[in-house]
Residue frames as qw, qx, qy, qz and C-alpha x, y, z in Angstrom:
[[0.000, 0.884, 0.467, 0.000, 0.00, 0.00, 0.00],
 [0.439, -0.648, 0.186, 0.595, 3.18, 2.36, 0.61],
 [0.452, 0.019, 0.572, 0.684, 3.96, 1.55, -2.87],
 [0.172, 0.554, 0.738, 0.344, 0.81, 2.54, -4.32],
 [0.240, -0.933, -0.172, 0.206, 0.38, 5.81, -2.11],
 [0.437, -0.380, 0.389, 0.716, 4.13, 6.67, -3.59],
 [0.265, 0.105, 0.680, 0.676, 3.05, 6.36, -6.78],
 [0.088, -0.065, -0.339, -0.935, 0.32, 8.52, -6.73],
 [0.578, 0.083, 0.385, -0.714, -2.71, 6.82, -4.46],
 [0.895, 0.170, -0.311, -0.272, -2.96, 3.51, -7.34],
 [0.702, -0.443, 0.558, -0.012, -2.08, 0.86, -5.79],
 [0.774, -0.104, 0.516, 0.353, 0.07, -1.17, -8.18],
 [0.378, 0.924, 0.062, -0.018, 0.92, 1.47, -10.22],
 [0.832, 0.183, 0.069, 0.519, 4.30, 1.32, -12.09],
 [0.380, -0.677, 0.048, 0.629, 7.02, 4.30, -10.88],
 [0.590, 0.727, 0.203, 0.288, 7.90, 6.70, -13.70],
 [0.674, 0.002, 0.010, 0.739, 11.35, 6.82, -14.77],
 [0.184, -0.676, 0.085, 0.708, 12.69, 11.06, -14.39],
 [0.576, 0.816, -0.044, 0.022, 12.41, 12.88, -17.66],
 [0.712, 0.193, 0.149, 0.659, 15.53, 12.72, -19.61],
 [0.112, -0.690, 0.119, 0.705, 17.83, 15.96, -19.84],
 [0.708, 0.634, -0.018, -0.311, 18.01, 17.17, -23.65],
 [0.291, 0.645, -0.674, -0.213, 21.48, 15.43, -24.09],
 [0.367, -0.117, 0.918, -0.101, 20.42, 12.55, -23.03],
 [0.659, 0.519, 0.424, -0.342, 17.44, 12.55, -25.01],
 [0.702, 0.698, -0.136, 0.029, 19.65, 13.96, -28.63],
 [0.670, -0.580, 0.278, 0.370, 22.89, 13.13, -27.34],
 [0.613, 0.321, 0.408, 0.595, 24.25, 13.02, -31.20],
 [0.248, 0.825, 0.202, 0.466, 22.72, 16.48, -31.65],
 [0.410, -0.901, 0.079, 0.120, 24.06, 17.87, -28.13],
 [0.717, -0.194, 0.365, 0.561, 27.53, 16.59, -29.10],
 [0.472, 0.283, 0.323, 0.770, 27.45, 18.34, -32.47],
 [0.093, 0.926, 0.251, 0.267, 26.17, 21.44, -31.55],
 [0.779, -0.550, 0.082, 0.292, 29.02, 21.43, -29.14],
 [0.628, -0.073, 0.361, 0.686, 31.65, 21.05, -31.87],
 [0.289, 0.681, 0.380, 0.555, 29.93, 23.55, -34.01],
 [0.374, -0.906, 0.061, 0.189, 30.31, 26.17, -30.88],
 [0.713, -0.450, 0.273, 0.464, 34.13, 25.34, -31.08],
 [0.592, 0.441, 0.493, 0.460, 34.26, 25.48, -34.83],
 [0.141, 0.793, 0.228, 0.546, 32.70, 28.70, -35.29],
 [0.488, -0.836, 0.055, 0.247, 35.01, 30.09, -32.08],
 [0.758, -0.122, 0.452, 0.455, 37.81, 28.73, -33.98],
 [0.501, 0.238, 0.457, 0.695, 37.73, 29.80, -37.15],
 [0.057, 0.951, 0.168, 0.254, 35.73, 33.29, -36.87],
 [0.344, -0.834, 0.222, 0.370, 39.35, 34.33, -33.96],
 [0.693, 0.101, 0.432, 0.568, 41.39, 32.63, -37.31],
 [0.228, 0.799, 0.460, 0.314, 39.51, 35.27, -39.26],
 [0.244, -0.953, -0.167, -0.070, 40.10, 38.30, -36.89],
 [0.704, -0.559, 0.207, 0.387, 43.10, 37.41, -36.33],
 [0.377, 0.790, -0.380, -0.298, 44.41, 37.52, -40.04],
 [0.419, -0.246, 0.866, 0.117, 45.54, 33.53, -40.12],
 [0.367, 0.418, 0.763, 0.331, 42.53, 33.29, -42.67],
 [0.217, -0.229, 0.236, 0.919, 42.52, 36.32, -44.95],
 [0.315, 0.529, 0.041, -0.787, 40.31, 38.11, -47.05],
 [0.586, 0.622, -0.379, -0.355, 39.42, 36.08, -50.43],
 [0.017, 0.357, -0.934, 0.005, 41.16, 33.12, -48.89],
 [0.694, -0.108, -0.419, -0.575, 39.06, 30.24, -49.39],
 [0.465, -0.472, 0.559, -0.498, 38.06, 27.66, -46.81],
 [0.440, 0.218, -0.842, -0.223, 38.22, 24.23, -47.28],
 [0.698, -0.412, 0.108, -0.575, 35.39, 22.39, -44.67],
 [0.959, -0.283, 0.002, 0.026, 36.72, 18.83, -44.70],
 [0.444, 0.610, -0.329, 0.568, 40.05, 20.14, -44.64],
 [0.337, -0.617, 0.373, -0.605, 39.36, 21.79, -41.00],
 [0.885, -0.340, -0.083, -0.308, 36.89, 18.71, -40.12],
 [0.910, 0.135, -0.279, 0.275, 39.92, 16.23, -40.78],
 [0.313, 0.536, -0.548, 0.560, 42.59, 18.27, -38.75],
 [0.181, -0.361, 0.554, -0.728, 40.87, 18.74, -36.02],
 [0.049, 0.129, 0.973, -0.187, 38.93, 14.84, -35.75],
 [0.396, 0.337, 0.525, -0.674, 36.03, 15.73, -36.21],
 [0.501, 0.499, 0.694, 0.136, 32.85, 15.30, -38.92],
 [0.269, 0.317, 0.364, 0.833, 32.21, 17.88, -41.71],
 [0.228, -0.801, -0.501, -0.238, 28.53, 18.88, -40.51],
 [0.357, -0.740, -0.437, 0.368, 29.60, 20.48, -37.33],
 [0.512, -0.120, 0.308, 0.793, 31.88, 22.44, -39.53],
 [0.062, 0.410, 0.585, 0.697, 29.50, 23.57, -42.09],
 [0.252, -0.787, -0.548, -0.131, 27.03, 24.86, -39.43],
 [0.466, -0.572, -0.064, 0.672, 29.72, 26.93, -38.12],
 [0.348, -0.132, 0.437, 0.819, 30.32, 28.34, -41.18],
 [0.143, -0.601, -0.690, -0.378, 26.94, 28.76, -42.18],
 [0.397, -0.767, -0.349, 0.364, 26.81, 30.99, -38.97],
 [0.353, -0.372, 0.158, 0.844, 29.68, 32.85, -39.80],
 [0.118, 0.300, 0.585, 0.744, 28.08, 33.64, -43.16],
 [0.201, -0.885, -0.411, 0.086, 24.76, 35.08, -41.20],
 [0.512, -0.697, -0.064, 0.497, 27.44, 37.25, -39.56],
 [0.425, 0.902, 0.018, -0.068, 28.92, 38.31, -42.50],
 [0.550, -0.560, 0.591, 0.188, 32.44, 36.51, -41.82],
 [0.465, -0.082, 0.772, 0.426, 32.27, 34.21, -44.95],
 [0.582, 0.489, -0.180, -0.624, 30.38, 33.63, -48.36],
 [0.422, -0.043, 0.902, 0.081, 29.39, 30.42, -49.28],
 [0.365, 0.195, -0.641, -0.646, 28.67, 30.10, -53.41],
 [0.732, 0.101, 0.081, -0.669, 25.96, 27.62, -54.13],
 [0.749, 0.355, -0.549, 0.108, 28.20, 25.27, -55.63],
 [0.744, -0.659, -0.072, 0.085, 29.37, 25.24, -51.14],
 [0.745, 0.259, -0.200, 0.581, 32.89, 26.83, -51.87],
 [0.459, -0.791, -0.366, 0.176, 33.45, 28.74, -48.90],
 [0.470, 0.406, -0.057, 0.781, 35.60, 32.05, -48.85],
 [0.335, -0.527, -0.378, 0.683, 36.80, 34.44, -46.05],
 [0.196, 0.929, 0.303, -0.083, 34.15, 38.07, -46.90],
 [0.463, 0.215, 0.138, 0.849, 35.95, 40.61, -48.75],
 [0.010, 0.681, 0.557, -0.476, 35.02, 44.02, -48.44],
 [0.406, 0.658, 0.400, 0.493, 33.72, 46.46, -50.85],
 [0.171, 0.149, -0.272, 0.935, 35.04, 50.32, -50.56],
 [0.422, -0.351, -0.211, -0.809, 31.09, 50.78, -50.31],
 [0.771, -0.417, -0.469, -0.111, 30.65, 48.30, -47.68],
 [0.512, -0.017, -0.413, 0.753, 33.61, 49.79, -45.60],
 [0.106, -0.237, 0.039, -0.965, 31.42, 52.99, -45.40],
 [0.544, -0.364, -0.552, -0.516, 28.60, 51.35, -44.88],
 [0.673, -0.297, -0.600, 0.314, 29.88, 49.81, -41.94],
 [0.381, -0.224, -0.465, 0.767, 31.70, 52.60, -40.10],
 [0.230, -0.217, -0.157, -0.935, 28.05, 54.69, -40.57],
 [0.763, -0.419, -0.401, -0.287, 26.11, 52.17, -38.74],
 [0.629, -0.372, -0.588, 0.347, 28.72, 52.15, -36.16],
 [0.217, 0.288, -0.033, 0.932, 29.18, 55.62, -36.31],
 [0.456, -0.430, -0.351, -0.696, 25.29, 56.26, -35.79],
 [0.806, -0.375, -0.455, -0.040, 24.76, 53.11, -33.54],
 [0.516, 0.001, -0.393, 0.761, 28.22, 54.31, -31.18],
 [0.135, -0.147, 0.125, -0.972, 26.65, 57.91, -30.35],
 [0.650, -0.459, -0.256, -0.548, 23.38, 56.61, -29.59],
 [0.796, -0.194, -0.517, 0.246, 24.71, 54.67, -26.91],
 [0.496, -0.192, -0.490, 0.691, 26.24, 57.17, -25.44],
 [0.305, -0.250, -0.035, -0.918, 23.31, 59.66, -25.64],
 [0.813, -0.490, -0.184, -0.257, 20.73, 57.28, -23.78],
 [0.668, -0.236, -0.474, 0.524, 24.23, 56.83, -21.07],
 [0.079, 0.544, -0.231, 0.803, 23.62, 60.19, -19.61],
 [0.651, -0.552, 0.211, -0.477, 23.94, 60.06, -16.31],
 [0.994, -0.108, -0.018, 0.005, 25.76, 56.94, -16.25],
 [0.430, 0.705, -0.306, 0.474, 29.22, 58.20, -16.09],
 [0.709, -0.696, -0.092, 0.066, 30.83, 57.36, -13.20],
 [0.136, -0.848, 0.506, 0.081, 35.04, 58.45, -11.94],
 [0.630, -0.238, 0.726, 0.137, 35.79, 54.67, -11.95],
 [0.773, 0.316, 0.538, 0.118, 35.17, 54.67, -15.35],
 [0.239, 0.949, -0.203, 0.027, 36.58, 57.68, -16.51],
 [0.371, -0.685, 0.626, 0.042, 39.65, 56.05, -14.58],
 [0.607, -0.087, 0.678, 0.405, 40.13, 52.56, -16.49],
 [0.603, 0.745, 0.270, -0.090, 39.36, 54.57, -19.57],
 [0.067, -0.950, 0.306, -0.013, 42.03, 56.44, -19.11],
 [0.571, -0.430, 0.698, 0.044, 44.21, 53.19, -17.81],
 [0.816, 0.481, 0.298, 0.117, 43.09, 51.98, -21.45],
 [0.266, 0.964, -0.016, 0.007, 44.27, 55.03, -23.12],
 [0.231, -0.749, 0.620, 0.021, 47.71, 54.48, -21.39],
 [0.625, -0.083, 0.774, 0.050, 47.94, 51.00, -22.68],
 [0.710, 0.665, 0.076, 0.219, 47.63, 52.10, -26.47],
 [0.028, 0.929, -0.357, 0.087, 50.29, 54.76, -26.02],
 [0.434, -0.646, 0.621, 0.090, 52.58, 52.46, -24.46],
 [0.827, 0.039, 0.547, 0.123, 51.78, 49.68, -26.82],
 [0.710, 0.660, 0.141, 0.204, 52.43, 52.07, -29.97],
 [0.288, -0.875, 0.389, 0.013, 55.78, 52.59, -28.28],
 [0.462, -0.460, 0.750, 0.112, 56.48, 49.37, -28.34],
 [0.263, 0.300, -0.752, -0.524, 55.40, 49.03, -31.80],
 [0.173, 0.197, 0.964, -0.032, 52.83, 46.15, -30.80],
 [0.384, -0.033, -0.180, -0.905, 49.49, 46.87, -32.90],
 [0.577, -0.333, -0.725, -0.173, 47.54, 43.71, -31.74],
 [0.260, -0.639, -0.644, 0.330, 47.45, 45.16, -28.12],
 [0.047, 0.164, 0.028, -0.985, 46.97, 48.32, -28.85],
 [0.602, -0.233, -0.488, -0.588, 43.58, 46.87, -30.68],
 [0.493, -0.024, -0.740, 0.457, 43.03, 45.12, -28.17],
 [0.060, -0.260, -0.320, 0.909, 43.00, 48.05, -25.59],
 [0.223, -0.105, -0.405, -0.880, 41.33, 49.91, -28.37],
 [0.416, -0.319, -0.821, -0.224, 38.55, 47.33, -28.35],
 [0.401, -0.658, -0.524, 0.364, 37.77, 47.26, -24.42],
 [0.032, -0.047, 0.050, 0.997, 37.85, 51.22, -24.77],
 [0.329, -0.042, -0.206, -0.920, 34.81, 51.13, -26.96],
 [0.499, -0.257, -0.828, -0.020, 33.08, 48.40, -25.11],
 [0.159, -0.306, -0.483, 0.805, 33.16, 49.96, -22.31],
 [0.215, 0.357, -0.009, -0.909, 31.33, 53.02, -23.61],
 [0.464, -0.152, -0.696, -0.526, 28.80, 50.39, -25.67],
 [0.454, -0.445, -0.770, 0.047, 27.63, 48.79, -22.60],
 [0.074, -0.157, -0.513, 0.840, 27.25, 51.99, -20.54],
 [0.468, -0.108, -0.016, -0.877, 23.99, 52.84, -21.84],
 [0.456, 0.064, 0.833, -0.308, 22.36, 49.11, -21.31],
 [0.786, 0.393, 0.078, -0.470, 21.39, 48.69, -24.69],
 [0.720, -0.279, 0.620, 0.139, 22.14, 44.99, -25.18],
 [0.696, 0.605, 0.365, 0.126, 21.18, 44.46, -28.98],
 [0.413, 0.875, -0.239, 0.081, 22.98, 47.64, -30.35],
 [0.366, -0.537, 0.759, -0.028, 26.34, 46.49, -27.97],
 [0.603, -0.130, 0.750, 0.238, 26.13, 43.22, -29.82],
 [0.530, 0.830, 0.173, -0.012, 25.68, 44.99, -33.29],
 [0.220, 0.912, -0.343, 0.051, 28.35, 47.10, -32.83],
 [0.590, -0.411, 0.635, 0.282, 31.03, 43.84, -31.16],
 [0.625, 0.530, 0.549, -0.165, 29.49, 42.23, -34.25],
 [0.556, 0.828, 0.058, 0.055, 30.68, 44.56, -36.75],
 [0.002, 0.758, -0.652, 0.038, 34.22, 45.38, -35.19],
 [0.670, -0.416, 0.611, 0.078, 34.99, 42.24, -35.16],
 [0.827, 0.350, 0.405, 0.173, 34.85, 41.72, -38.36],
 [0.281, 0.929, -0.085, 0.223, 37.15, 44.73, -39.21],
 [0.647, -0.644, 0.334, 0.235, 40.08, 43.47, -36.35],
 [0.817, 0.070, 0.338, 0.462, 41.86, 41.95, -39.37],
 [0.460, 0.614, 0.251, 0.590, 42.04, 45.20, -41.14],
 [0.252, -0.944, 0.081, -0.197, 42.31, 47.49, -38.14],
 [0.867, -0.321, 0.274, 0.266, 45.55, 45.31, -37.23],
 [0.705, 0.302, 0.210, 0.607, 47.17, 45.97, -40.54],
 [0.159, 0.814, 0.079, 0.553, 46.31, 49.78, -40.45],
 [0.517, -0.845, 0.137, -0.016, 47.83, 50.22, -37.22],
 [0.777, -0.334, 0.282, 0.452, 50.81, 48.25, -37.46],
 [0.587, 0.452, 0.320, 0.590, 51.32, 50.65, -40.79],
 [0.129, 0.790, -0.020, 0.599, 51.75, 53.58, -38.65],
 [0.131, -0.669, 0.418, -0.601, 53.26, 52.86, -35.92],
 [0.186, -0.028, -0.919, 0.346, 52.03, 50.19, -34.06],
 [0.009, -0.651, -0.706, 0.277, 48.78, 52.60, -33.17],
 [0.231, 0.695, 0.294, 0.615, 47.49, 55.63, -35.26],
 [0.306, -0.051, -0.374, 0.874, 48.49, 58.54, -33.34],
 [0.262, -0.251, -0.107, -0.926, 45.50, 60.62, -34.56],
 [0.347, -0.610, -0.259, -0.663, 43.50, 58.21, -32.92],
 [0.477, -0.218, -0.554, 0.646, 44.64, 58.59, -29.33],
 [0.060, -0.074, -0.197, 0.976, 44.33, 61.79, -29.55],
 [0.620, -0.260, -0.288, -0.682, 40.00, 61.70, -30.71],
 [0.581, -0.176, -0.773, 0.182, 40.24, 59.33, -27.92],
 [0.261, -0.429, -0.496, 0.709, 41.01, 62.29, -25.13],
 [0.287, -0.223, -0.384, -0.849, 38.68, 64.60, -27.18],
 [0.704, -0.447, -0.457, -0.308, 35.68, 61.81, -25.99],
 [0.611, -0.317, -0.546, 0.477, 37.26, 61.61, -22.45],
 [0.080, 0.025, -0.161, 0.983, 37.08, 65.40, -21.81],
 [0.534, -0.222, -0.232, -0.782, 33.60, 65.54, -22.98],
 [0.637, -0.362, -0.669, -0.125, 33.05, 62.59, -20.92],
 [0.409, -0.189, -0.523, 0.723, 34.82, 63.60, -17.82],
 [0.110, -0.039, -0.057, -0.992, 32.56, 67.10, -18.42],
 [0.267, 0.410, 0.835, -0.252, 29.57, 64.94, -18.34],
 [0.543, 0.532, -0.061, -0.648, 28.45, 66.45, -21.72],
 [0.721, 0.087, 0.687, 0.004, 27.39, 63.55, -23.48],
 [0.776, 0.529, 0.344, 0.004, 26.57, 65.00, -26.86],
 [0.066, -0.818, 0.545, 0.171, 30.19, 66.35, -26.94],
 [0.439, -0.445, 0.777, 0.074, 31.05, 62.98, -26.60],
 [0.723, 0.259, 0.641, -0.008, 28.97, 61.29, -28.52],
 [0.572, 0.809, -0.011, -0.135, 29.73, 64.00, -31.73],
 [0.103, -0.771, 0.610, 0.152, 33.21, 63.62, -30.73],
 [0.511, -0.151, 0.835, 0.139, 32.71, 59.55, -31.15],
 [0.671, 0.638, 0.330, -0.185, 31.03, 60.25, -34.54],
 [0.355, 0.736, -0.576, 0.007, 34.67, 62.23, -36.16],
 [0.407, -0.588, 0.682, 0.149, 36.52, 59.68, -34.32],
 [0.696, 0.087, 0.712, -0.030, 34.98, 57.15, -36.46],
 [0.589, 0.755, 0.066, -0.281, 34.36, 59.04, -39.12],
 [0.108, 0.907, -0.399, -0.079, 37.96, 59.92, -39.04],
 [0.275, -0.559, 0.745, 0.238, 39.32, 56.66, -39.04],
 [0.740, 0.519, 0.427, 0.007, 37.24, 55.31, -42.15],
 [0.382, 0.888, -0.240, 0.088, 39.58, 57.92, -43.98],
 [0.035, -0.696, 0.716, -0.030, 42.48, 56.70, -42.70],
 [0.732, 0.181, 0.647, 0.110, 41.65, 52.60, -43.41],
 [0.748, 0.562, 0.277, 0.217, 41.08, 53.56, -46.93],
 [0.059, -0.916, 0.387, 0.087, 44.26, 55.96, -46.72],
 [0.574, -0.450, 0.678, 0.084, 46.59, 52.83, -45.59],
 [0.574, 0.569, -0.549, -0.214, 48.40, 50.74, -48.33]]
C-alpha cells in the first residue's frame, strides 16, 4: 500500500522513470552542436586574427579532418559565420573568407558611427570616476603599446575602450551589433595600425577629445566627438596601403 500511495494513491501502479535531460534525449545532436560552438570560435578568432585572410578560401573537410572531427559540425559553423557576415558560401558550397567592398567599408563605419553615439546619448547620467579612470588606464595601454610598436594590443586596448562606452547605456542588442561589426574589421584594423606605428596617433588623440567631454559629463560632446573619431578613421583605413 506504501507503494501505491508513492506512486500517486494507485495501488500497483508502475514508478515513472525522471524525464531525460536534452542530451540525453539527442545526445548526437548535443555533441554536435558542441563542436559547431568550437568550430565557429575557432575559425571566426582565425579570421580576426588575419591567419585566414580576405578572399582566402576555406576548405570544410580540410578543417573537419585536422581537427577529428565530422564535416557537418563544420559547415554549421560556417553557415553561422556567413549570417554574420564573416564568410560567403557560393551555391556550388565553396566557402571564402568576406571581402570588403570600398562601399561596404562605409557602410559599416556609418552604422557604427550612428549606432556608437546613440549609446552614449541614452548613457547620460551613467558616467561614473571609476570609469573615466580605467578609460584612461586603457588610453595608457595604447600609447605604451604604440611605443612598443605592438598593434595587436593596442587593438586590443582599443577594443575594451569602446566596449566599455557600448555597454554603458544598457542597450544589449545595439552592444552586440556594434562587437558584431568590429569584429569583423580586427583583421584590417591590425594591418592599419601596425602601418603607422604600431597605433594611429591621430587616434589617441580623438580618444582624449571623448574623455574630456566625458569627464565634463556632456554627453553629446562625446557622442559628436565619437562620430569624427569614427568618421575619421574610415579615412584613414582607406588611406593605408
Amino acid at each position: 500500500m506504501a507503494r501505491g500511495r508513492a506512486n500517486g494513491g494507485k495501488a500497483g501502479a508502475p514508478e515513472r522513470p525522471a524525464a531525460p535531460g536534452p542530451g540525453a534525449l539527442l545526445p548526437s545532436l548535443a555533441e554536435h552542436q558542441t563542436l559547431e560552438g568550437l568550430a565557429h570560435r575557432d575559425i571566426r578568432r582565425a579570421i580576426m586574427e588575419g591567419r585566414l585572410a580576405p578572399g582566402e578560401r576555406i576548405v570544410a573537410s580540410s578543417i573537419a579532418a585536422a581537427a577529428g572531427i565530422s564535416r557537418i559540425p563544420v559547415m554549421q559553423a560556417l553557415r553561422r559565420l556567413q549570417s554574420e557576415g564573416f564568410v560567403r558560401i557560393t551555391p556550388h558550397k565553396d566557402v571564402v573568407v568576406a571581402k570588403l567592398s570600398p562601399a561596404e567599408f562605409r557602410e559599416r563605419f556609418l552604422m557604427m558611427a550612428a549606432l556608437e553615439s546613440l549609446c552614449l546619448r541614452e548613457a547620460a547620467g551613467k558616467v561614473t570616476p571609476a570609469l573615466i579612470e580605467s578609460l584612461r588606464g586603457l588610453q595608457k595601454e595604447m600609447a605604451a603599446a604604440r611605443t612598443a610598436g605592438d598593434a595587436a594590443r593596442a587593438v586590443a586596448a582599443d577594443s575594451e575602450f569602446h566596449r566599455r562606452l557600448w555597454e554603458l547605456a544598457g542597450l544589449r542588442q545595439v552592444a552586440q551589433t556594434l562587437q558584431n561589426i568590429w569584429d569583423r574589421g580586427e583583421y584590417f584594423r591590425v594591418i592599419m595600425h601596425a602601418r603607422r606605428g604600431g597605433f594611429a596617433r591621430e587616434s589617441l588623440a580623438e580618444h582624449e577629445q571623448i574623455l574630456r567631454a566625458l569627464a565634463d559629463g556632456d554627453m553629446e560632446r562625446a557622442a559628436r566627438a565619437t562620430e569624427r573619431h569614427r568618421m575619421q578613421a574610415m579615412a584613414r583605413l582607406a588611406d593605408t596601403k
